[in-house]
C-alpha positions in Angstrom: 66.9 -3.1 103.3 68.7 -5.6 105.3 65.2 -7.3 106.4 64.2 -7.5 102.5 67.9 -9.2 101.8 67.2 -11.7 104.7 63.5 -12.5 104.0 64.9 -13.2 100.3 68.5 -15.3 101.4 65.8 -17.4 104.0 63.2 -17.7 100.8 65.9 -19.3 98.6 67.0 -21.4 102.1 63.1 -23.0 101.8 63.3 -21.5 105.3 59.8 -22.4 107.2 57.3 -19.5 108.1 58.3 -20.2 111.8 61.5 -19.2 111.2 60.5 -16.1 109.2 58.3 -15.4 112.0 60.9 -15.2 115.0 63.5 -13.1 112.4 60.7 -10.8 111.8 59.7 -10.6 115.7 63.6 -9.5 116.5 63.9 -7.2 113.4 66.0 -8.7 110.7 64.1 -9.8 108.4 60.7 -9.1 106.8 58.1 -11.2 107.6 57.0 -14.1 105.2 54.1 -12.4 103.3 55.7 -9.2 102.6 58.7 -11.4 101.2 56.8 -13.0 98.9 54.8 -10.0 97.6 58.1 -8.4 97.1 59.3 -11.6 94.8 56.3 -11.3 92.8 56.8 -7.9 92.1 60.5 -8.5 91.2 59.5 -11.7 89.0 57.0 -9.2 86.8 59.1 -6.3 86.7 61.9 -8.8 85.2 59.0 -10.7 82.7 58.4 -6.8 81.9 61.9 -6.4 81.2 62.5 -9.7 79.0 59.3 -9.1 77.0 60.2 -5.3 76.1 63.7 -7.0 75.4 62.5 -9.3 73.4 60.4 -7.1 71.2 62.8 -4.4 70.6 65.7 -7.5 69.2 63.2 -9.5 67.2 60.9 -9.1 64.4 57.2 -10.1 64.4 58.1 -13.6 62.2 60.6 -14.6 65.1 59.5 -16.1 68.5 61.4 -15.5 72.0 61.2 -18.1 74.2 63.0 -18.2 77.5 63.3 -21.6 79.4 63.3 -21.8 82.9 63.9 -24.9 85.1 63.1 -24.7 88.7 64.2 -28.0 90.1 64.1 -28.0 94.0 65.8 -30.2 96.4 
């Protein structure tokens, strides 16, 4: 779990894959692919989340629309 929380903290960092790489190599964290499949599968369980929201708040005349910035440095 610790490896997971790392690969993520060092995704949100912009960390490079070399770096990723030598964490992963000395166990703590989880190497650069298996970070990245885990955030895709957190980013559609959340969409899943929001849409299911969405539908059980609003009727079918109303719209949800949920803006999202991501400005990077």
């Amino acid at each position: 779990m610790f490896g997971l929380f790392m690969g993520v903290v060092l995704s949100i960092c912009n960390a490079h894959r070399n770096i990723f790489r030598l964490l992963n190599r000395i166990g703590l964290s989880v190497s650069y692919s298996a970070c990245i499949d885990y955030l895709s599968l957190l980013a559609q369980s959340q969409n899943d989340v929001i849409v299911s929201w969405s539908h059980s708040f609003c009727e079918e005349s109303l719209y949800f629309q949920l803006v999202y910035d991501n400005v990077k440095k």
